[in-house]
N, C-alpha and C positions, 0 to 999 in steps of 0.2 A: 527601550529594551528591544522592542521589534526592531528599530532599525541597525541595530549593532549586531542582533542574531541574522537578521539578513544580509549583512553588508560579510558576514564572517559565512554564511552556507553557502548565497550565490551572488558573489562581485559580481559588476558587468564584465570585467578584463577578464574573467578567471570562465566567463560563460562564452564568449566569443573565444576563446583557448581551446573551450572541451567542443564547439561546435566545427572548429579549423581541422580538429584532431579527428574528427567521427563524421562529419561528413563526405558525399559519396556524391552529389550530380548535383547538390546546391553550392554560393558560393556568395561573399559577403560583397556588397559594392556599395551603394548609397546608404542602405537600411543595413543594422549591424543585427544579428541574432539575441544577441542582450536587450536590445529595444522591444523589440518581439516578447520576449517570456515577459519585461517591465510591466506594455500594455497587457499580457494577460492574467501577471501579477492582481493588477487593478481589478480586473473582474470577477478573481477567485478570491479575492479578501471582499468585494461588495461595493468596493469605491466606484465600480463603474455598472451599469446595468448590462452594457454586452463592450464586444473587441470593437464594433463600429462607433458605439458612443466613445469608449475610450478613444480611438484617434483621430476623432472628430476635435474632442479637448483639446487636442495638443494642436491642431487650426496648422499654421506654417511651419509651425516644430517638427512635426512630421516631412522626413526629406524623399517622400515617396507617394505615388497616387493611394489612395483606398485599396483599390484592384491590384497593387502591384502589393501591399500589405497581406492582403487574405492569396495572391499565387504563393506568398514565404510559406504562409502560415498552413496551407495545403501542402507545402513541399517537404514537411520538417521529414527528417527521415528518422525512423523509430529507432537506430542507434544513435541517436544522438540525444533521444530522450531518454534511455538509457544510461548512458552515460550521463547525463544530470545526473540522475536520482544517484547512481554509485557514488558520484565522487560530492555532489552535497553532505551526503551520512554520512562518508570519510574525514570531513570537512568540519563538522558537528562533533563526533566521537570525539576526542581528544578534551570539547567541554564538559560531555557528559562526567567524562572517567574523572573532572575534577572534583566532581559529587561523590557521596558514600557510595561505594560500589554497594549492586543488588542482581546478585545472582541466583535464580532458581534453581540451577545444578551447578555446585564447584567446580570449577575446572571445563566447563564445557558453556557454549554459548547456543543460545537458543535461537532457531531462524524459523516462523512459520509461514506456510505458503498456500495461498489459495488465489484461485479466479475474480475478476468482478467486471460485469458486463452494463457499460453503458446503456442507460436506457435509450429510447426509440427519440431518433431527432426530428426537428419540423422538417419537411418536405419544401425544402428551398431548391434543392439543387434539380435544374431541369428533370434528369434522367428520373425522380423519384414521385412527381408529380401524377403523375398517372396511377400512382400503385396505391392500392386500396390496405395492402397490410403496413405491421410498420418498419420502421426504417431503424434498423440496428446498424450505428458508425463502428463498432468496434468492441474488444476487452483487453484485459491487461491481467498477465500473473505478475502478483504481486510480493515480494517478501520480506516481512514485520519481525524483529527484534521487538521480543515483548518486555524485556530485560530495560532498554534504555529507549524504548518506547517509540522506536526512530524507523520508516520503512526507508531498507538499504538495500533493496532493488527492484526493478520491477523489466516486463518485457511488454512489451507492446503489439496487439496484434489487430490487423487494419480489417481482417478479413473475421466478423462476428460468428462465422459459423465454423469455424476454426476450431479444433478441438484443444482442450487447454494442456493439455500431456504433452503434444507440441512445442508449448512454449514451457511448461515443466523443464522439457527435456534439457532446453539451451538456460533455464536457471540455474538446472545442478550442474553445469560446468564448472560454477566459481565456490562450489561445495569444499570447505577445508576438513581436517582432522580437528575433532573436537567441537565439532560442531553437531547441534542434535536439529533435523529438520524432522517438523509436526504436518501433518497433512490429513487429509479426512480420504475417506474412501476411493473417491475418484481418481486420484495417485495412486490406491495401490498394484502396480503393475509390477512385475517382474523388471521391465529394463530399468524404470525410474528407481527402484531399490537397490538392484547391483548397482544402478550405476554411483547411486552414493557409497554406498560400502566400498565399490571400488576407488572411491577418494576416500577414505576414511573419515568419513564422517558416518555418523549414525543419526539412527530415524525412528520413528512413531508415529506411524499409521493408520489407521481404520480396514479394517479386514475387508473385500471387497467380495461379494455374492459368488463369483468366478474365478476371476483369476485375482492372484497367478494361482498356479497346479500345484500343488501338494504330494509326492512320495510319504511320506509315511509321518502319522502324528505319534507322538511318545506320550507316556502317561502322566495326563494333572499331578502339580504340586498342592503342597496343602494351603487353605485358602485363607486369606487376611481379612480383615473388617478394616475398612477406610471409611470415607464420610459420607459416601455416594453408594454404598455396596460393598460385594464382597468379592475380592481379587485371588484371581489361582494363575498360573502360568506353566504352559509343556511347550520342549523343544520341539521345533517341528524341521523338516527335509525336503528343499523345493523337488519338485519332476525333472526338471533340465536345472539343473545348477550348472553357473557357469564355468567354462573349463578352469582348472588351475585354479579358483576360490571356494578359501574356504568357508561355508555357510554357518555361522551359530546363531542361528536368527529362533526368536521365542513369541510365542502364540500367548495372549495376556486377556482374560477374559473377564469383564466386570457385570457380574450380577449386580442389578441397580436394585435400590428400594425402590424407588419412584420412577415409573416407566417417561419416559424423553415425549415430547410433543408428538412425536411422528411413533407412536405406540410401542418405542423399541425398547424390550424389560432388559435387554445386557447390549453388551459396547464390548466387542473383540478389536483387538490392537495387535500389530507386529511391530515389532522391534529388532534391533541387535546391538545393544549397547550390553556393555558388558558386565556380568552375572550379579558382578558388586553391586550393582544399580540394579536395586531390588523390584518388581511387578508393582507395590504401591504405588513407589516412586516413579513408574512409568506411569501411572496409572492419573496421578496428579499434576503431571507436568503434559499431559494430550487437553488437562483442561482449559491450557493457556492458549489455545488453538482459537478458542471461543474472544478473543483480546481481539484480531484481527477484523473480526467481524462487527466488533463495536467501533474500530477505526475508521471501514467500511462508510460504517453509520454515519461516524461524526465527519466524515470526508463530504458526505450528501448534505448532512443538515447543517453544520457551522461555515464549510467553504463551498461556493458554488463549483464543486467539480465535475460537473454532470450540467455543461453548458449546453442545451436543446439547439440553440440557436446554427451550432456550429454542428452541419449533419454532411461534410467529410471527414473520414475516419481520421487522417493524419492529423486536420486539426481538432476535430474531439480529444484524440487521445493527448497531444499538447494542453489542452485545459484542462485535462485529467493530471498529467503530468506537475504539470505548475501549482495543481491544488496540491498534490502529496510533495512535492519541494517546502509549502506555506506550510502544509503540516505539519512536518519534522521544524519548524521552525516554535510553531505552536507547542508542538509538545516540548521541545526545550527549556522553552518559559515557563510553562507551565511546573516543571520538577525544580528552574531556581526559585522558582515563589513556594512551591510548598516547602521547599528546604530551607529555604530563608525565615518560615516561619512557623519549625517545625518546634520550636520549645513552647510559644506560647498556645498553638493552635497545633497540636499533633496528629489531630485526625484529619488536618485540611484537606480536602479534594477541589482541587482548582477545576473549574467549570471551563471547559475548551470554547463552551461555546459565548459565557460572560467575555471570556481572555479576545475572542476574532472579537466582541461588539465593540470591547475598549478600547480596540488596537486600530478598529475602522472608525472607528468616530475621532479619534486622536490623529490617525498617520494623514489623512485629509488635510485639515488644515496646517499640518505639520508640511508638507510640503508644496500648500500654499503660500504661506509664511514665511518660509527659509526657504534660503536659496543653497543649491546642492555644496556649496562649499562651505555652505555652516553645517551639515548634515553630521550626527556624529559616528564616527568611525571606527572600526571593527578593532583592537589590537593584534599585535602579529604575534604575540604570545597568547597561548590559550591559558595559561592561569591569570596572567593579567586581566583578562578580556572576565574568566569567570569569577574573578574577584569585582567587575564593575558591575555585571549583571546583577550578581548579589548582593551589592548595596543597593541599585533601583529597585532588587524586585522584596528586598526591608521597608521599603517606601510605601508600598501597596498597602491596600487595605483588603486582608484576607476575606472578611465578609460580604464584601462587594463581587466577588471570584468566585467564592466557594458555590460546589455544587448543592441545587434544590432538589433535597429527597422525595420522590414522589409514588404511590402507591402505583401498583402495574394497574394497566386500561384493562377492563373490561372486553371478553371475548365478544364481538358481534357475528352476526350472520350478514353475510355480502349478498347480492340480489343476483340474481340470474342470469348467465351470459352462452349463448352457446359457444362450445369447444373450442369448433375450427375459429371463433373472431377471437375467442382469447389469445389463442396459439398461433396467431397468425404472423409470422413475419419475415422481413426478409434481411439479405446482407448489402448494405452500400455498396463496398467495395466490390461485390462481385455484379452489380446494378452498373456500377457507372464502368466496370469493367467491360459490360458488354454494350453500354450507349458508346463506347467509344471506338466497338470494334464495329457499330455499324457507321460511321460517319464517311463521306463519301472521298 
């Protein structure tokens, strides 16, 4: 099943295509870019321990030195890893929709969007050796379709200190109608909000402390009982509204029973979708904001996508990159097995992280074993292709997959560290920006 969902998200042909098409100062000659994401295919599923091991394996297969490997793999340009992740979810979509559709709001699709910053890499690269704090490669805005479970973009940014509104800004370019984007407070600005309503698409945001500026609030609606609190909603009137639009954007305020970890007793939200689509239902559909963040998770702890080893941005964010491609592949599998075996075992929750141990301990000797032209192959029909899935994934044995329910951990107390070493760190890219402007 893994290799039929992979051979259908990212062929080699169809990766060296998106790489010809999106590249900008690199260019293919011995070593083909599909070789490149394979070996770090290997290391984000676990088959391999780093990208050195990996093409150490492959001995004279490899048609390139070591060194001339890791200059590709520094060079990748962040449009082009971009373009993976779009046009992989593109690629996938068409299997999903052969499953029961599952939509949170009729008629409108859901995209939620948050940051996620690599943690701190070893200090291999000359220029970082010296530095006492640590060494951030990089972050990436991210954006998760919590609907069919799939993330269908992401942006890539080399420079860690980089503000993520930035790369916001160049996500909502590809903002449609009918689209509802979720985001937490950090987004909510003024441009990033026109500028979706100026696509039509609408949003559901977190109120932020400042901005944007407010003209005039209108008076509370009367207030609902939901499962979390009690919801009321007033139109509100930006300060600078932009020329020529029109604003009916609403203020959506949840009195919580239960105050949030960070001591906060209510959750104000903006929105502008429209009136029909009641304050509850705003109010319930910000909670799937929280999905992304479990992806987050399971991106750290089932796929190594947070390779330490590799501490240049372009290629950190490549092994970040190739973990959220394995992903979307994961979660694939994962909704034909629970659908596969949803009469007999209806509450199945497939464990992401049983489905990577299966699939690493199986895809090993699997292409030890066979040779790539027994490998089996993706169909060019997506109902074909999800008619075969779903008879391998009738094959499984639900209980071996399913998630292990576990009581939450116990809050401890952390030991002591002063401030400045906590807080201490710096950016790669602007480190080896400046070793290279002193070079003689």
């Amino acid at each position: 099943m893994a290799r039929l969902a992979l051979d259908r998200a990212m062929p080699a042909s169809w990766i060296d295509e998106v790489f010809l098409a999106h590249r900008q100062r690199q260019y293919p000659r011995e070593l083909l870019f599909s070789s490149v994401v394979e070996l770090m295919l290997l290391v984000t599923l676990g088959l391999r321990p780093s990208l050195h091991a990996a093409a150490r394996k492959l001995g004279e297969r490899l048609p390139v030195s070591l060194a001339a490997l890791y200059a590709k793999v520094q060079r990748t340009e962040p449009a082009v890893l971009r373009a993976l992740v779009q046009g992989s979810a593109e690629r996938l979509v068409p299997l999903v929709q052969c499953l029961p559709e599952r939509q949170s709001l009729a008629g409108w699709q859901l995209r939620v969007f948050d940051g996620n910053h690599l943690p701190a890499s070893e200090k291999r690269l000359g220029p970082l050796r010296g530095l006492r704090g640590a060494a951030l490669p990089g972050h990436t805005l991210v954006v998760y379709d919590p609907d069919s479970a799939l993330v269908c973009d992401i942006v890539a940014c080399e420079d860690a200190h980089q503000s993520e509104r930035t790369g916001a800004a160049a996500l909502i370019e590809r903002a449609q109608p009918q689209q509802v984007w979720i985001g937490d407070r950090h987004f909510c600005t003024q441009a990033l909000l026109q500028g979706l309503a100026g696509r039509g698409a609408g949003f559901i945001v977190r109120e932020h402390t400042h901005h944007p500026q407010l003209r005039a609030l209108r008076p509370w609606g009367t207030s609902t009982n939901i499962e979390t609190g009690q919801v009321r909603e007033q139109p509100i009137e930006l300060a600078e509204p932009h020329e020529g639009a029109l604003q009916h954007w609403r203020r959506i305020e949840i009195a919580l029973h239960a105050p949030t970890e960070s001591g906060d007793e209510a959750i104000v939200l903006w929105s502008n979708l429209p009136a029909e689509i009641d304050a509850a239902t705003i109010a319930q559909l910000y909670r799937k904001r929280w999905r992304i963040e479990g992806m987050f998770g399971r991106l750290e702890s089932v796929l190594h996508s947070e390779i330490k080893t590799l501490g240049h941005p372009r290629a950190a964010l490549l092994g970040f990159t190739v973990a959220v491609l394995a992903y979307n592949v994961l979660a694939l599998l994962k909704q034909f097995i629970e659908h596969a075996h949803r009469h007999s075992h209806p509450q199945l929750d497939v464990s992401t992280y049983h489905l990577a141990v299966d699939i690493a301990s199986d895809y090993g000797p699997m292409l030890r074993m066979l040779p790539p032209e027994h490998w089996p192959r993706a169909d060019d029909d997506p109902r074909q292709l999800a008619d075969r899935l779903m008879l391998l994934a009738s094959r499984l044995s639900p209980r071996q997959l399913a998630t292990s329910r576990r009581k939450p951990k116990l809050a401890q107390a952390k030991g002591y560290v002063d401030g400045a070493i906590a807080r201490s760190h710096v950016s790669t890219a602007r480190i080896l920006k400046q070793a290279s402007a002193k070079r003689p």
